[in-house]
N, CA, C and O atoms as a DFTB+ gen file, in Angstrom:
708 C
 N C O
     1  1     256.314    -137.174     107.774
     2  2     257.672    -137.224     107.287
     3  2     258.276    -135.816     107.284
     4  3     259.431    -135.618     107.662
     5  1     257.472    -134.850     106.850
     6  2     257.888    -133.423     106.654
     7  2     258.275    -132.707     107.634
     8  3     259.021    -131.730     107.564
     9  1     257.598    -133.339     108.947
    10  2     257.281    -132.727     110.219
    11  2     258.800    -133.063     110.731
    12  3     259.474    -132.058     110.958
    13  1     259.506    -134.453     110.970
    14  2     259.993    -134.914     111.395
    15  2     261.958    -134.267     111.064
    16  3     263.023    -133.989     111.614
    17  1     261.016    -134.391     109.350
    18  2     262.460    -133.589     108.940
    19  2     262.871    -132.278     109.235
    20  3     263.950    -131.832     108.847
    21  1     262.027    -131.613     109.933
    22  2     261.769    -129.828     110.317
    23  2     262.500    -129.809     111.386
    24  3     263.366    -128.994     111.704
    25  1     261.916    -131.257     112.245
    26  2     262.348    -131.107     113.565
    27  2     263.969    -131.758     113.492
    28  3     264.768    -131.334     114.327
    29  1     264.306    -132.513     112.752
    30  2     265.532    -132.909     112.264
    31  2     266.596    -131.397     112.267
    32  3     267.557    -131.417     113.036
    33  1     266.430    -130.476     111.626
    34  2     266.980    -129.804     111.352
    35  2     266.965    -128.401     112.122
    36  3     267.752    -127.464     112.259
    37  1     265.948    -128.656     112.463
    38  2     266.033    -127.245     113.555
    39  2     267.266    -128.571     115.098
    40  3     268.480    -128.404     115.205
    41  1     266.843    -129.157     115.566
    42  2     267.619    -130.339     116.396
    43  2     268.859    -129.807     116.023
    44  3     269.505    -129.007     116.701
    45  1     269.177    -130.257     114.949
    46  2     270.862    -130.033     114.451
    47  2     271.476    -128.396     114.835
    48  3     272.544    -127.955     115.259
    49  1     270.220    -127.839     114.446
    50  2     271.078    -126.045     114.633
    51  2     271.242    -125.838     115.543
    52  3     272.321    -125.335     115.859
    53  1     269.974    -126.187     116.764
    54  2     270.165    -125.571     118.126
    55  2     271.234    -126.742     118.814
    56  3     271.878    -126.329     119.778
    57  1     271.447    -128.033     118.431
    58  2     272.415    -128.709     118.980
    59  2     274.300    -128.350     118.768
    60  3     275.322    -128.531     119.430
    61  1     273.968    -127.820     117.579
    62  2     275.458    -127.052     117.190
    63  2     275.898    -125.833     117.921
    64  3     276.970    -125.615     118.486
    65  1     274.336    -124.731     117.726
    66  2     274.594    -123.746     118.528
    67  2     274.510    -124.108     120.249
    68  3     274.981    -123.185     120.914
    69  1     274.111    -125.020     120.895
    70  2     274.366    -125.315     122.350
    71  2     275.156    -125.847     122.830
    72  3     275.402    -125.578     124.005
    73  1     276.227    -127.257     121.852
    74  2     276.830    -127.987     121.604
    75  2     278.153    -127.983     121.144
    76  3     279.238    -128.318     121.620
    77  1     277.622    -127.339     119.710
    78  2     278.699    -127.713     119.316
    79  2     280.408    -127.124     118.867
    80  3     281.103    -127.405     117.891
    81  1     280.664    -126.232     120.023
    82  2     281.979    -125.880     119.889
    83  2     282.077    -126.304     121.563
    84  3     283.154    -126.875     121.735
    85  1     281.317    -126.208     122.808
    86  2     281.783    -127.356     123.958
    87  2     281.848    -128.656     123.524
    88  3     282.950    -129.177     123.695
    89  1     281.009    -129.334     123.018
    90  2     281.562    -130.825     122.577
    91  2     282.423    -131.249     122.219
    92  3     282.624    -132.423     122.530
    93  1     283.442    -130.532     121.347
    94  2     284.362    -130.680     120.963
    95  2     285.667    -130.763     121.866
    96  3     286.773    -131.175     121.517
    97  1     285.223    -130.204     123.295
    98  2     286.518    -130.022     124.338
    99  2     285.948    -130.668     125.762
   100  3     286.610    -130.538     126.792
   101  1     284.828    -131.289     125.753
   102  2     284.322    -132.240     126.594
   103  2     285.166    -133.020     126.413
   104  3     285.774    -133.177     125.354
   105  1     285.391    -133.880     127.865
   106  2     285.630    -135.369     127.371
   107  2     284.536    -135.982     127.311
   108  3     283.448    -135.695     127.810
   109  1     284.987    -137.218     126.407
   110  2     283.769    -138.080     125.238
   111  2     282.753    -138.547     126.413
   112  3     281.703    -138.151     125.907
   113  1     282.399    -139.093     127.570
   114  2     281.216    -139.462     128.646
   115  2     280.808    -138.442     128.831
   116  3     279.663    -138.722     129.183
   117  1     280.896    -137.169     128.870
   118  2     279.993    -135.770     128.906
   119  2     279.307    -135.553     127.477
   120  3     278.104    -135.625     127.225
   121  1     280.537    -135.225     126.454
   122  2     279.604    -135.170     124.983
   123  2     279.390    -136.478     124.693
   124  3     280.483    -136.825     124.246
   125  1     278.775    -137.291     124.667
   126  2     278.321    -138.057     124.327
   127  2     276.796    -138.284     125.600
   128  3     275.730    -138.709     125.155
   129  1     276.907    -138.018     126.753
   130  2     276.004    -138.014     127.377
   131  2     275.019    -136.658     126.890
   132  3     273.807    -136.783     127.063
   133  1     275.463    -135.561     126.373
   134  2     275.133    -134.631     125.929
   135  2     274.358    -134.961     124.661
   136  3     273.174    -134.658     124.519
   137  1     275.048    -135.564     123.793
   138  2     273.901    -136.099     122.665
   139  2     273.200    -136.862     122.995
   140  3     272.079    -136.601     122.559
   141  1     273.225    -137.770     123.591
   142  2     271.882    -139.421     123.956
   143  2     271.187    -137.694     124.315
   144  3     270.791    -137.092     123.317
   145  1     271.099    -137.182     125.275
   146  2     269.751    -136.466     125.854
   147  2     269.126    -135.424     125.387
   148  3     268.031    -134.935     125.666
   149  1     270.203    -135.044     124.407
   150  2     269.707    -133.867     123.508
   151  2     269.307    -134.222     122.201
   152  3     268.858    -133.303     121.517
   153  1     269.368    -135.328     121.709
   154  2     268.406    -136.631     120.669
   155  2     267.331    -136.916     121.639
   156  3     266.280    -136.433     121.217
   157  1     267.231    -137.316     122.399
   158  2     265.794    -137.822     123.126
   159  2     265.550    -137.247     123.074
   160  3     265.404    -137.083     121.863
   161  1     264.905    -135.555     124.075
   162  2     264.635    -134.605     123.899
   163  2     264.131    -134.102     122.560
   164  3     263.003    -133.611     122.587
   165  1     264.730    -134.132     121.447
   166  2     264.076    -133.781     120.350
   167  2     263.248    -134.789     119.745
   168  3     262.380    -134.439     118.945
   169  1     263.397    -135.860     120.002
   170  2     262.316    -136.749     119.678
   171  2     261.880    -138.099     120.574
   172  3     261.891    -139.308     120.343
   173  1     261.506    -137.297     121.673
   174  2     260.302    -137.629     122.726
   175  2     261.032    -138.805     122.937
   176  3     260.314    -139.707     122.505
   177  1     261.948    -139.222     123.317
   178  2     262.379    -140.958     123.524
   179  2     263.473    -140.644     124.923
   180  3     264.297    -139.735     125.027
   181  1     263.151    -141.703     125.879
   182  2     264.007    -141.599     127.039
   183  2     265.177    -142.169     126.570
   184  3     265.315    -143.233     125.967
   185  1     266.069    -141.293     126.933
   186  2     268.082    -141.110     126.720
   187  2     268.316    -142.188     126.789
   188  3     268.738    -142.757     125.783
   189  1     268.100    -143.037     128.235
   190  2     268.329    -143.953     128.847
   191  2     267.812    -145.624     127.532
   192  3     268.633    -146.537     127.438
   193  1     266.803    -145.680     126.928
   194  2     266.292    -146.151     125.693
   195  2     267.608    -146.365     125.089
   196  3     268.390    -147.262     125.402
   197  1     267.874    -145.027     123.761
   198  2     268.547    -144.770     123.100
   199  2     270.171    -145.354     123.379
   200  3     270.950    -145.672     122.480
   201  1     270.455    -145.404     124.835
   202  2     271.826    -145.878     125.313
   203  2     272.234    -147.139     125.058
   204  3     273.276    -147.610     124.603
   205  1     270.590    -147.875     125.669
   206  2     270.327    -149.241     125.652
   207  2     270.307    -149.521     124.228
   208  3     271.216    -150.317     123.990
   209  1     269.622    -149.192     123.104
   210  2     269.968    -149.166     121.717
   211  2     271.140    -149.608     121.545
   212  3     271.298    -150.783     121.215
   213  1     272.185    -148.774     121.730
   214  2     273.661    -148.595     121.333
   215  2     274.369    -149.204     122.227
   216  3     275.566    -149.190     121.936
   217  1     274.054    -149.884     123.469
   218  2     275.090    -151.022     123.989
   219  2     274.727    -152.286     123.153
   220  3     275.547    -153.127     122.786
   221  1     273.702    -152.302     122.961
   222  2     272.930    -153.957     122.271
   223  2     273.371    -154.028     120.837
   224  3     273.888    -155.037     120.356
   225  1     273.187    -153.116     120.291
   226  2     273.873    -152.423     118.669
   227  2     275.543    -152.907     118.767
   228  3     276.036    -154.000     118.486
   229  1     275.990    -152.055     119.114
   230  2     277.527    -151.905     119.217
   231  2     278.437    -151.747     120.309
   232  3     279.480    -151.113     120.150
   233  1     278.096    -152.332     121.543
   234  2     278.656    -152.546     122.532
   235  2     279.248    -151.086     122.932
   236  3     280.253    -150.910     123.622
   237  1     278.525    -150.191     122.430
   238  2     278.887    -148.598     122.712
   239  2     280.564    -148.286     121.705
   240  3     281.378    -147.399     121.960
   241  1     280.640    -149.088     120.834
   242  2     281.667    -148.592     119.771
   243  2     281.333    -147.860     118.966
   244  3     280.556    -148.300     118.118
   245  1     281.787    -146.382     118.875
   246  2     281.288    -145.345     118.028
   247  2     281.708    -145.528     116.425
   248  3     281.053    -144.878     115.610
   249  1     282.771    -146.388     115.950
   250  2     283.250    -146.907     115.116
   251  2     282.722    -148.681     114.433
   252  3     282.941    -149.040     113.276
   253  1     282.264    -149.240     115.129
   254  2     281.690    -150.448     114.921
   255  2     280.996    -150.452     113.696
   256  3     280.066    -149.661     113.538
   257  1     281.423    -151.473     112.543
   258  2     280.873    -151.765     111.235
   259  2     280.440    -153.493     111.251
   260  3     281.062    -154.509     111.562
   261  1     279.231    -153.262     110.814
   262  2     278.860    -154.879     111.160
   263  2     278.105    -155.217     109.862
   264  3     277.094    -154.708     109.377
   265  1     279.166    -156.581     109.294
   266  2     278.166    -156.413     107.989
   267  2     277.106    -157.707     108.210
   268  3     277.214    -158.645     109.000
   269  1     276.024    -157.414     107.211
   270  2     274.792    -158.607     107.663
   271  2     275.067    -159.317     105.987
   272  3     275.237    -158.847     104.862
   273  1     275.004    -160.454     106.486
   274  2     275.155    -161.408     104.943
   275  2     274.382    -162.218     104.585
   276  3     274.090    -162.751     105.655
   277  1     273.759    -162.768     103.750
   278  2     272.825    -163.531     103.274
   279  2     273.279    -164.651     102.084
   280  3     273.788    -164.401     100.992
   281  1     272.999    -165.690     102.537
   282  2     273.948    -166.848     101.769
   283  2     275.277    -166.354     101.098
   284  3     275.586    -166.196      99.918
   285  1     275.992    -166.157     102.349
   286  2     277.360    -165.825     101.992
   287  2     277.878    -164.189     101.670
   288  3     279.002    -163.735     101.884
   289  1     276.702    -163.477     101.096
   290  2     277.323    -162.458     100.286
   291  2     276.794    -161.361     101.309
   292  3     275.797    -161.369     102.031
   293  1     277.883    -160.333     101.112
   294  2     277.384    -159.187     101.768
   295  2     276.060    -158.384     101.551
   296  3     276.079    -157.708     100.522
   297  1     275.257    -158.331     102.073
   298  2     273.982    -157.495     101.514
   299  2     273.673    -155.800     102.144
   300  3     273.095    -154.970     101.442
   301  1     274.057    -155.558     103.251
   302  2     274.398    -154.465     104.326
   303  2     275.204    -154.483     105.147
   304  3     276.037    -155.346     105.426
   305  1     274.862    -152.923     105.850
   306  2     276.210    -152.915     106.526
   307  2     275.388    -152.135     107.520
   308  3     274.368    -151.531     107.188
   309  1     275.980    -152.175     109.058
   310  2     275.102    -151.250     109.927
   311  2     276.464    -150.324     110.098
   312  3     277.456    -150.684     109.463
   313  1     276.528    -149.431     110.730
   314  2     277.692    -148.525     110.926
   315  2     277.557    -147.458     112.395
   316  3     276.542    -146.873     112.774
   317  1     278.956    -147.447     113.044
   318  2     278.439    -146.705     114.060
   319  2     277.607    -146.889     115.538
   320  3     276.679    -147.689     115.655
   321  1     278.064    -146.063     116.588
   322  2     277.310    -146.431     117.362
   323  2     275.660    -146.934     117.582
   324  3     275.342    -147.915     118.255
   325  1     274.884    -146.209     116.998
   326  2     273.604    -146.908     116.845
   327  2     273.340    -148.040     115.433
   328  3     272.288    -148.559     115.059
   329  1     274.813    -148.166     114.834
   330  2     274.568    -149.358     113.828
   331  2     273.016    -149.132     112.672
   332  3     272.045    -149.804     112.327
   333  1     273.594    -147.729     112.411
   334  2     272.447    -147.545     111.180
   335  2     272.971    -148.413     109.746
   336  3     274.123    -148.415     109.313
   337  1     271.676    -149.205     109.098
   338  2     271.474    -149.964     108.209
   339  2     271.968    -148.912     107.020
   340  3     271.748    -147.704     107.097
   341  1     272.681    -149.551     105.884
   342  2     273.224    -148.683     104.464
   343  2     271.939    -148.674     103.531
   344  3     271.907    -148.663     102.300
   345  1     270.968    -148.681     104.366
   346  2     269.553    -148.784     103.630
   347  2     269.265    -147.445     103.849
   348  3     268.379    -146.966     103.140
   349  1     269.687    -146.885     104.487
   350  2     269.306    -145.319     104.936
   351  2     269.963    -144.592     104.887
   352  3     269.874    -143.430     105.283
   353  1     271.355    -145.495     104.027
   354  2     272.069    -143.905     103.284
   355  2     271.605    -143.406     102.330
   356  3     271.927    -142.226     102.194
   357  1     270.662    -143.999     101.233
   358  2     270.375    -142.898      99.961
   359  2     269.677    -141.857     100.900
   360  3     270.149    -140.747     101.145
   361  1     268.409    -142.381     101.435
   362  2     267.849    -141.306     102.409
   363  2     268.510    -140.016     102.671
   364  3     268.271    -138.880     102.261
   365  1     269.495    -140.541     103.540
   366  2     270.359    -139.046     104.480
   367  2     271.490    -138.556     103.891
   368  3     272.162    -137.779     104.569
   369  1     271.969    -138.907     102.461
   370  2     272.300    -138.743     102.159
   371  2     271.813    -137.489     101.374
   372  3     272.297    -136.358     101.425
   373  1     270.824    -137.896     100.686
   374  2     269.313    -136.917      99.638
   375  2     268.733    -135.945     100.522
   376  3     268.435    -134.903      99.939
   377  1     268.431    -135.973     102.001
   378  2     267.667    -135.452     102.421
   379  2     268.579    -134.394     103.285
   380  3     268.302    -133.237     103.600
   381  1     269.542    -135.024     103.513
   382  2     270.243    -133.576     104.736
   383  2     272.071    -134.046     104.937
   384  3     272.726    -133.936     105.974
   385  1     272.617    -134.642     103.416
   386  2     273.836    -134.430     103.479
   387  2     274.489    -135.241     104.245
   388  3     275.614    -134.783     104.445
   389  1     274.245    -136.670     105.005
   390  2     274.820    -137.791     105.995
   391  2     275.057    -138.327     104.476
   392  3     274.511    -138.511     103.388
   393  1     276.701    -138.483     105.458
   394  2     277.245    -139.822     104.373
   395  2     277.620    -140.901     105.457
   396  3     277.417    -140.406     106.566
   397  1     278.039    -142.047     105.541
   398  2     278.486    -143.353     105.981
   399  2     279.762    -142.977     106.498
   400  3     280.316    -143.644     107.372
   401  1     280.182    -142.102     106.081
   402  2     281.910    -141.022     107.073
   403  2     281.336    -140.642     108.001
   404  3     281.507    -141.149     109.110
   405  1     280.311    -139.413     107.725
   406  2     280.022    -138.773     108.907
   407  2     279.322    -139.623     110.234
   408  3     279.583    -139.474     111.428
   409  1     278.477    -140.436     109.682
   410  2     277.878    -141.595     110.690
   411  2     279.000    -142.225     111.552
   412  3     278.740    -142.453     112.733
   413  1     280.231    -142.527     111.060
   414  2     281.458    -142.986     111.418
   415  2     282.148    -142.789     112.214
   416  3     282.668    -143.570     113.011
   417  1     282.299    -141.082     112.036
   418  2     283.254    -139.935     112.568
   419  2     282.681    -138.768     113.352
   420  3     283.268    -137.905     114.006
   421  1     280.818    -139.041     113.023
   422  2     280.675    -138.134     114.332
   423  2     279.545    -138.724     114.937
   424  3     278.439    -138.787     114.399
   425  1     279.997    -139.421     116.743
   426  2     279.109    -140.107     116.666
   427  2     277.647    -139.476     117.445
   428  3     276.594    -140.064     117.692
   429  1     277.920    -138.521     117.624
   430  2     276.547    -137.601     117.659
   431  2     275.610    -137.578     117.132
   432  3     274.470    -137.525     117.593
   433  1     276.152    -137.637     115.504
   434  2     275.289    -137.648     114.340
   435  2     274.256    -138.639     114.438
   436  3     273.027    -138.638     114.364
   437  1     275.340    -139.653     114.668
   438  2     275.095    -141.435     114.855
   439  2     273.848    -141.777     115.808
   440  3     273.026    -142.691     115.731
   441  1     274.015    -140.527     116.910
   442  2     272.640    -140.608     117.264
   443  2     271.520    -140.294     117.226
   444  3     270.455    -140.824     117.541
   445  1     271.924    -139.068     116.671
   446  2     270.641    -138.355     116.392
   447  2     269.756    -138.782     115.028
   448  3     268.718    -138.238     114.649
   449  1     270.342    -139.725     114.501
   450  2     269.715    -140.632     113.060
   451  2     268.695    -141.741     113.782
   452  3     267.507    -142.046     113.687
   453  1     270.262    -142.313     114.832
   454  2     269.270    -143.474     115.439
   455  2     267.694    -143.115     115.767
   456  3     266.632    -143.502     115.278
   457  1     268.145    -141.901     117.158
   458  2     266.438    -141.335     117.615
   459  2     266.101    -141.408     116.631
   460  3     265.801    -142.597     116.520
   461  1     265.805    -140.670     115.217
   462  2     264.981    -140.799     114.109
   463  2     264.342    -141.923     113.348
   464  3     263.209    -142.016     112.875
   465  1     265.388    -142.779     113.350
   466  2     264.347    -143.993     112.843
   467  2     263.808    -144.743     113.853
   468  3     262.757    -145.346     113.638
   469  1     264.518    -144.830     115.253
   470  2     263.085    -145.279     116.449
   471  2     261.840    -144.364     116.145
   472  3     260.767    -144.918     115.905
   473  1     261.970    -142.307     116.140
   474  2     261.119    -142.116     116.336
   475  2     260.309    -142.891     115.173
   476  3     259.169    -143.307     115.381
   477  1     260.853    -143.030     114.147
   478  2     259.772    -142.775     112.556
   479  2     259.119    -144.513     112.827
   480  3     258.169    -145.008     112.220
   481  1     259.753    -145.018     113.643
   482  2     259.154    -146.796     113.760
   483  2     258.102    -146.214     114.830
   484  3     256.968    -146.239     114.352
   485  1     258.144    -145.699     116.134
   486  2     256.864    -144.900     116.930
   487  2     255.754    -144.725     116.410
   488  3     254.675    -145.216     116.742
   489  1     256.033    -143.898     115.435
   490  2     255.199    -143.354     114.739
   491  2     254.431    -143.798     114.275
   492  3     253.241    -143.597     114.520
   493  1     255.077    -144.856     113.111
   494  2     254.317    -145.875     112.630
   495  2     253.716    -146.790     112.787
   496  3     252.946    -147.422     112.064
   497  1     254.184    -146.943     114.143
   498  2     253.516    -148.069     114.782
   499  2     253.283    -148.288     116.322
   500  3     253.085    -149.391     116.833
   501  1     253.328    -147.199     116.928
   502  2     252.733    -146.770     118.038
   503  2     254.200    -147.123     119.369
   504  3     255.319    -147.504     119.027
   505  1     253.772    -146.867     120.838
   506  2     254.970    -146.986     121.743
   507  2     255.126    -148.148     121.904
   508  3     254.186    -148.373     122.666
   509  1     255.603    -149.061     121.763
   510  2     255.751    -150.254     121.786
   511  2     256.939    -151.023     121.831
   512  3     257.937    -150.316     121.690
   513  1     257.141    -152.062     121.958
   514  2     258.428    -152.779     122.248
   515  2     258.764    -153.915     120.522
   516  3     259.754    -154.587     120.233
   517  1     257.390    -153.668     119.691
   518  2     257.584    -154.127     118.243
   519  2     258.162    -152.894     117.429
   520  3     258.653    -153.017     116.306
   521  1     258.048    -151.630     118.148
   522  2     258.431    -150.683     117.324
   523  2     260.091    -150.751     118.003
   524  3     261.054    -150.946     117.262
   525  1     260.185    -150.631     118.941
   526  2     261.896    -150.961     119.069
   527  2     262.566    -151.918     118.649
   528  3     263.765    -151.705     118.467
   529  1     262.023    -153.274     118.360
   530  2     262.362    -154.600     117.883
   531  2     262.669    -154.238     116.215
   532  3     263.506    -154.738     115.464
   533  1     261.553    -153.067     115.930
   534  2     262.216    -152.919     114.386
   535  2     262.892    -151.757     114.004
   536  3     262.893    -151.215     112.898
   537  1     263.505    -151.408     115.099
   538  2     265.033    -150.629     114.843
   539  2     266.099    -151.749     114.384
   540  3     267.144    -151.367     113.857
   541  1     265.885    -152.955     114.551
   542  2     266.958    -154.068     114.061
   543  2     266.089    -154.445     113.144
   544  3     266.278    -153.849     112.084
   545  1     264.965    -155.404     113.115
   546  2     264.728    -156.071     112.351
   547  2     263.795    -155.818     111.369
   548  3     263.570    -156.680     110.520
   549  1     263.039    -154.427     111.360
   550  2     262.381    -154.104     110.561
   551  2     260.706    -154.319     111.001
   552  3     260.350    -154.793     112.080
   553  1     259.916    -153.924     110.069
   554  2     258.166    -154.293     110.034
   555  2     257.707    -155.781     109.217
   556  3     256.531    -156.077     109.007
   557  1     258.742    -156.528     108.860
   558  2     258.749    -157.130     107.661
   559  2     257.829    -158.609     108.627
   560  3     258.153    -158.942     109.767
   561  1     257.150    -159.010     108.143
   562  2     256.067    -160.162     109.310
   563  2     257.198    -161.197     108.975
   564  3     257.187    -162.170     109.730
   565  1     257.972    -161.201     108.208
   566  2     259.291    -162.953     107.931
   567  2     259.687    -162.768     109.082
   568  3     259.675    -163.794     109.761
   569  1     260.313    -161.158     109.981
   570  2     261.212    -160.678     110.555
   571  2     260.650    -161.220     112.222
   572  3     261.639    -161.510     112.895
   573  1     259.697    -161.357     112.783
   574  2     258.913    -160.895     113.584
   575  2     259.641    -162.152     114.809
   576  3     259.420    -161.629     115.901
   577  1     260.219    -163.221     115.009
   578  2     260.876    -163.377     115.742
   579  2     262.298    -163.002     115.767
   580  3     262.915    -163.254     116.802
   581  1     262.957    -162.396     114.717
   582  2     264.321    -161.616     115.098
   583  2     263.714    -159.915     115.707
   584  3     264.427    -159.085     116.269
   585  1     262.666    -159.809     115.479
   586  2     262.442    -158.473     115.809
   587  2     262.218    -158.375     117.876
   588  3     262.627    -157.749     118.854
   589  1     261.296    -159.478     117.486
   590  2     260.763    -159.608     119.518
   591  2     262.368    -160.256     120.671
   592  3     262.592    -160.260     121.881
   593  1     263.253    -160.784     119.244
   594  2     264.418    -161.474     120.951
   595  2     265.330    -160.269     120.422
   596  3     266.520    -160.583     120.414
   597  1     265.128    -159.265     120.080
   598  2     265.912    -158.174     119.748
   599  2     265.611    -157.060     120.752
   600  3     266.398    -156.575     121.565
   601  1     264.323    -156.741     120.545
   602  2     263.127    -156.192     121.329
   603  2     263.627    -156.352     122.985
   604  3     264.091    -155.518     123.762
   605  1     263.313    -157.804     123.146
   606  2     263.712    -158.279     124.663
   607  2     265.446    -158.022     125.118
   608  3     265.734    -157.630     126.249
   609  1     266.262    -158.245     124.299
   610  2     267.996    -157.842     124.542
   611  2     267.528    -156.237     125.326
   612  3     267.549    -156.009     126.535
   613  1     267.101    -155.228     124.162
   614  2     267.010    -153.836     124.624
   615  2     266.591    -153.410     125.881
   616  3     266.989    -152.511     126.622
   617  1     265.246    -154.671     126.015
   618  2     264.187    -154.537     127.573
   619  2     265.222    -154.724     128.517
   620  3     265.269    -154.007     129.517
   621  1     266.090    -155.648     128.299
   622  2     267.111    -156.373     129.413
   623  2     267.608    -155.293     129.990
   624  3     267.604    -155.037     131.194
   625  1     268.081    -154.597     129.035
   626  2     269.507    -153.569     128.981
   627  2     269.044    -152.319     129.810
   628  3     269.712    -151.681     130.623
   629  1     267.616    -152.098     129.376
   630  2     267.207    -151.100     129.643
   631  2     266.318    -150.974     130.615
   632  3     265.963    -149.853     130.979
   633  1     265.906    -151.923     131.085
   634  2     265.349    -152.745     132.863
   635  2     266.527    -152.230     133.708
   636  3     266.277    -151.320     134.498
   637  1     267.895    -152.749     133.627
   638  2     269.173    -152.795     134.171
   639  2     269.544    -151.319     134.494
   640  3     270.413    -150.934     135.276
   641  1     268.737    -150.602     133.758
   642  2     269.585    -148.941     133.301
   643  2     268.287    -148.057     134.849
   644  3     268.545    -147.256     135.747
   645  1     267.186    -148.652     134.500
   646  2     266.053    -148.024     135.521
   647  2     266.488    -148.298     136.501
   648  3     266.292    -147.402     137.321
   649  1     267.491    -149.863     137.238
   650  2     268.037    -149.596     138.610
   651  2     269.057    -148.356     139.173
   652  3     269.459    -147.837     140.215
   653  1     269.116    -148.313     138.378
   654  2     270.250    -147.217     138.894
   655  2     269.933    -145.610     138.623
   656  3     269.020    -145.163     137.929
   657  1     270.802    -144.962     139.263
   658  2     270.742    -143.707     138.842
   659  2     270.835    -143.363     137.863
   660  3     271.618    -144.078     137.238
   661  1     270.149    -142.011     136.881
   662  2     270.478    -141.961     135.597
   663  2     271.876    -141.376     135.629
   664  3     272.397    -141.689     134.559
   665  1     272.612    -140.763     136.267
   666  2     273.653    -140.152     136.509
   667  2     274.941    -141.564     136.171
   668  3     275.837    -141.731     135.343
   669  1     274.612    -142.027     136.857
   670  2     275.801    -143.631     137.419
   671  2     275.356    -143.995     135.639
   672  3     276.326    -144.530     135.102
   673  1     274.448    -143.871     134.892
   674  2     274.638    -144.902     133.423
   675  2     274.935    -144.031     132.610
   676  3     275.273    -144.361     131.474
   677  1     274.876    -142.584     133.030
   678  2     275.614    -141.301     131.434
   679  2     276.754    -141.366     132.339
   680  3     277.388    -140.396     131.925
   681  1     277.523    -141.904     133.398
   682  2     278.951    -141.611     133.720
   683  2     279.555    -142.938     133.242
   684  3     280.753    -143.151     133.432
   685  1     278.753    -143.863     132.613
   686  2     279.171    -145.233     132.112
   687  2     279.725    -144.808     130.636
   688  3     280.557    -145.553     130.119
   689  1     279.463    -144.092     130.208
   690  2     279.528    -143.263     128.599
   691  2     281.591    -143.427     128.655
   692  3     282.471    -143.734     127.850
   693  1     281.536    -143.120     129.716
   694  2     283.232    -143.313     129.268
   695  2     283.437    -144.654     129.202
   696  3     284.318    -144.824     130.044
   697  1     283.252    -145.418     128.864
   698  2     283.674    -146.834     128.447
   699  2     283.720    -146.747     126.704
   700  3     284.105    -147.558     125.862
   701  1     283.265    -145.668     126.623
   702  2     283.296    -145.454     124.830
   703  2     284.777    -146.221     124.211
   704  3     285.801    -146.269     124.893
   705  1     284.703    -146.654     123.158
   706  2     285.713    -147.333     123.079
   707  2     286.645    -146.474     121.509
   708  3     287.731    -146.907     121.124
C-alpha cells in the first residue's frame, strides 16, 4: 500500500512537471492520450487496457456520473471517465487530497486513480482478467458473474484495440465528449 502511494505521488510530480503546463494547451486527443500512457507507465498496465476501461466505463465521457441503486435507493455513484466508485472517496480524499470535483474536472486525475485501483486489484490478485472484472464489480464471490461479463466487455474492447495501430486508437481520444 505504502509503496504504491510513493509511486502515486512521485507519478503526479513528474506528470505535472512533464505535463502539466503543455496539457493544458494540447488539444484534449493529445492530453488525454498523454495521460492513458503516462498512468500506464507508472503502473505497469498497457495504455491501450486503461482506454478500454474507460470506453466500457463511460463511453469515454470525462464528465459521466452513473449512479448504482439497490432496491430503488441510491447507494453509489461512479464518476468520471474511468467511473471511480464514491467508495474511494474517503480514501483519496484522506490520502492525497482527490475530491469527486477534481475526479470530474480533471480527467487526468480520473485516470491516474483508475490505473491505481486496477493496479491495487493486480496486486491482489495477480494479472488476470478477474482482476480487471473487479475494477467494476469488486472481489466480493456474490459479485463473480457481474465481475467475468464485465471482464469479457473490456476483452472485447480491448481485442478490437490490438487490431489496429496504437497510434489510429490514441487519435480516437478525440471523440472525448
Amino acid at each position: 500500500m505504502l509503496f504504491y502511494g510513493l509511486i502515486w505521488l512521485v507519478a503526479q510530480a513528474l506528470f505535472s512537471l512533464a505535463f502539466g503546463a503543455v496539457a493544458h494547451s494540447l488539444p484534449p486527443k493529445a492530453a488525454m492520450a498523454a495521460c492513458f500512457e503516462s498512468a500506464a507507465r507508472t503502473y505497469r498496465i498497457d495504455p491501450l487496457l486503461l482506454i478500454a476501461i474507460a470506453e466500457v466505463e463511460s463511453g469515454m465521457n470525462p464528465r459521466a456520473v452513473g449512479l448504482n441503486r439497490r432496491q430503488g435507493k441510491v447507494v453509489s455513484e461512479d464518476v468520471g471517465l474511468m467511473q471511480i466508485n464514491s467508495s474511494w472517496f474517503p480514501f483519496l480524499k484522506n490520502k492525497w487530497g482527490i475530491t469527486r470535483e477534481k475526479l470530474l474536472n480533471d480527467p487526468c486525475q480520473n485516470i491516474y486513480v483508475g490505473a491505481y485501483i486496477l493496479a491495487k486489484n493486480i496486486s491482489a490478485n495477480g494479472v488476470n482478467w478477474e482482476s480487471v472484472g473487479a475494477y467494476n464489480a469488486g472481489f466480493k464471490n456474490a459479485n463473480a458473474p457481474f465481475r467475468m461479463r464485465y471482464a469479457k466487455r473490456v476483452y472485447a474492447r480491448y481485442l478490437s484495440f490490438l487490431d489496429k495501430e496504437r497510434g489510429d486508437v490514441f487519435s480516437r481520444l478525440s471523440m472525448l465528449k
